[in-house]
C-alpha positions as CSV (number, residue, x, y, z in Angstrom):
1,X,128.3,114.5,117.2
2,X,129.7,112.7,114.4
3,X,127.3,109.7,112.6
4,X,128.4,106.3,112.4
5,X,128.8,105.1,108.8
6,X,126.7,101.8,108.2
7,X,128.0,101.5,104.5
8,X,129.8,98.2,105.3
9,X,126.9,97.1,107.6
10,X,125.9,93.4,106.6
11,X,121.9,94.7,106.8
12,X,120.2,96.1,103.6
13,X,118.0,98.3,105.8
14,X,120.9,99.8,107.7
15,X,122.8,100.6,104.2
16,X,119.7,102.0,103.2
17,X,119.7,103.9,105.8
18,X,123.1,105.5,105.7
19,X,122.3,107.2,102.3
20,X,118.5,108.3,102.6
21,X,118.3,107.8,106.7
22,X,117.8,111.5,107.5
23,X,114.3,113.5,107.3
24,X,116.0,115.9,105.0
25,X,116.8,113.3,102.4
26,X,113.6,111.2,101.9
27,X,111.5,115.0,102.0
28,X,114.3,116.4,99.0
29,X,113.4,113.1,97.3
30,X,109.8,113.3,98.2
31,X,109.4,117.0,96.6
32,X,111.6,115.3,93.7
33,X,109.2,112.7,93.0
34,X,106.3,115.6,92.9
35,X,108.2,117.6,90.4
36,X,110.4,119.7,92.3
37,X,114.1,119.9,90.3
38,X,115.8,123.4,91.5
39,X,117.9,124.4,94.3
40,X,115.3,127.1,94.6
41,X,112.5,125.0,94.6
42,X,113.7,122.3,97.1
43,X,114.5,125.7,99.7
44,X,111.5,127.1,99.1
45,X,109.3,124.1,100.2
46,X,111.5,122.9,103.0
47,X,112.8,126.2,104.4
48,X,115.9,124.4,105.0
49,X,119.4,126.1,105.3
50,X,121.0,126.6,102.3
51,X,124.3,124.9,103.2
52,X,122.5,121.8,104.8
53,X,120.7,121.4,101.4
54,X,123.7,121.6,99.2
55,X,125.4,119.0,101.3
56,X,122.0,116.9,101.2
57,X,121.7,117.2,97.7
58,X,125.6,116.6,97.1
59,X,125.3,113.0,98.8
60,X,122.1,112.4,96.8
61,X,124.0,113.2,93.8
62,X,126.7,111.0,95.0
63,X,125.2,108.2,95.8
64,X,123.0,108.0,92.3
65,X,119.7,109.1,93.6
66,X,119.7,112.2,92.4
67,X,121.7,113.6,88.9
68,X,122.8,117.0,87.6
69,X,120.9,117.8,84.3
70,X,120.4,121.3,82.1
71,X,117.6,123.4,83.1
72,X,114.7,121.9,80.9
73,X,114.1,125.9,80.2
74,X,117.7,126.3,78.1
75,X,118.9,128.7,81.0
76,X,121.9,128.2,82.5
77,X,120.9,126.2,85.5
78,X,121.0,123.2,86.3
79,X,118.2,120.8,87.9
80,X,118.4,117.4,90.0
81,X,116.1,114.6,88.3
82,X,115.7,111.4,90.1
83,X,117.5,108.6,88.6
84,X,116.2,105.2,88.3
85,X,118.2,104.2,91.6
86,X,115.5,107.7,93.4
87,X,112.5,106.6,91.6
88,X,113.0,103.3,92.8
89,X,112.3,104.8,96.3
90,X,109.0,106.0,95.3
91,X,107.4,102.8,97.1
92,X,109.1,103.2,100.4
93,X,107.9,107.0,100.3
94,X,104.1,105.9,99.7
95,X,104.7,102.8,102.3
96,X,105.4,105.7,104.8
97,X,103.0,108.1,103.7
98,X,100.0,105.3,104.3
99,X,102.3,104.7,107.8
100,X,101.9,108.2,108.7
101,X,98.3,108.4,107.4
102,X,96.9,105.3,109.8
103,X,99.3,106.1,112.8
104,X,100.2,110.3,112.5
105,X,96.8,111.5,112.5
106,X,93.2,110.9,113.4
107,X,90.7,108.6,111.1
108,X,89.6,111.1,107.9
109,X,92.1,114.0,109.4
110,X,95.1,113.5,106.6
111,X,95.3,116.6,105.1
112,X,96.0,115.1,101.6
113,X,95.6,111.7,99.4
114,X,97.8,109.8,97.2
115,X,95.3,108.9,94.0
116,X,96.1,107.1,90.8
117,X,96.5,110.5,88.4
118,X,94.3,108.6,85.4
119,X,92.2,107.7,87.6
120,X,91.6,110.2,90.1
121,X,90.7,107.2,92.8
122,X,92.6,107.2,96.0
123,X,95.8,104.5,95.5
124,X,95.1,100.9,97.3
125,X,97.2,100.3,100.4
126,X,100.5,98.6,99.9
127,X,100.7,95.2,100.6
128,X,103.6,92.3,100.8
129,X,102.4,89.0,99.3
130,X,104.4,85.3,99.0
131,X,105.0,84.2,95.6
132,X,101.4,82.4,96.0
133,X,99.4,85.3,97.0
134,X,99.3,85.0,100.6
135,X,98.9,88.3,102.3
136,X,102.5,88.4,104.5
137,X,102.7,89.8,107.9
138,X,106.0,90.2,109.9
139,X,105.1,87.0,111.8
140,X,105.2,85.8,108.2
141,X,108.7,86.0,107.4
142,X,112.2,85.6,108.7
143,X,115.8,86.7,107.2
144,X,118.0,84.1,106.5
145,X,121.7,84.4,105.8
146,X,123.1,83.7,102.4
147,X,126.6,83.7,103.5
């Protein structure tokens, strides 16, 4: 079955969506954002096909998330490094982590926990505030048109 394209779609989230919307992507940029930067390395941890992997990481790479750099060894690889465009996805990766951590498992079952590295103290839960301060709930906000 061929997927829809929402690049023209008038919603940021379904634009969003159509570049990072599959598993594949957000867990390539999740084991990016916990150091992982060769082809190697991203197979290993996901056991994912090879081919499905090359064309994940090619629209990565295409769309800015991702770049091409030299190995950081001097060999003659090559490694992906998050751009500023992928590291700006490191909050919607910690918003679903603490997601999956309430609503995935049991109280106290996560198997891991995301903690401040300087720190070592588990990281506070995110939270959306107004420009005053005022906690914000979905009942909270609307989306208006600009146009």
């Amino acid at each position: 079955m061929k997927r829809t394209s929402l690049e023209s779609a008038r919603c940021p989230i379904a634009r969003s969506l159509d570049v990072i919307g599959d598993w594949w992507s957000l867990l390539i940029i999740r084991d990016a954002v916990l150091g992982k930067r060769r082809f190697g390395e991203f197979q290993k941890s996901l056991g994912l096909a090879k081919n499905i992997l090359a064309a994940r990481l090619r629209t990565l790479v295409g769309h800015g998330i991702l770049e091409l750099a030299p190995a950081s060894d001097g060999s003659a690889y090559q490694e992906y490094v998050l751009t500023e465009k992928g590291r700006g996805l490191f909050h919607v990766l910690v918003a679903l982590r603490q997601w999956g951590d309430t609503y995935c498992f049991e109280p106290g079952a996560s198997p891991s926990e995301l903690v401040d590295r300087e720190h070592g103290r588990p990281v506070r839960t995110l939270e959306l505030r107004a420009e005053d301060g005022r906690l914000l709930g979905p009942d909270d906000t609307e989306v208006r048109r600009l146009d």
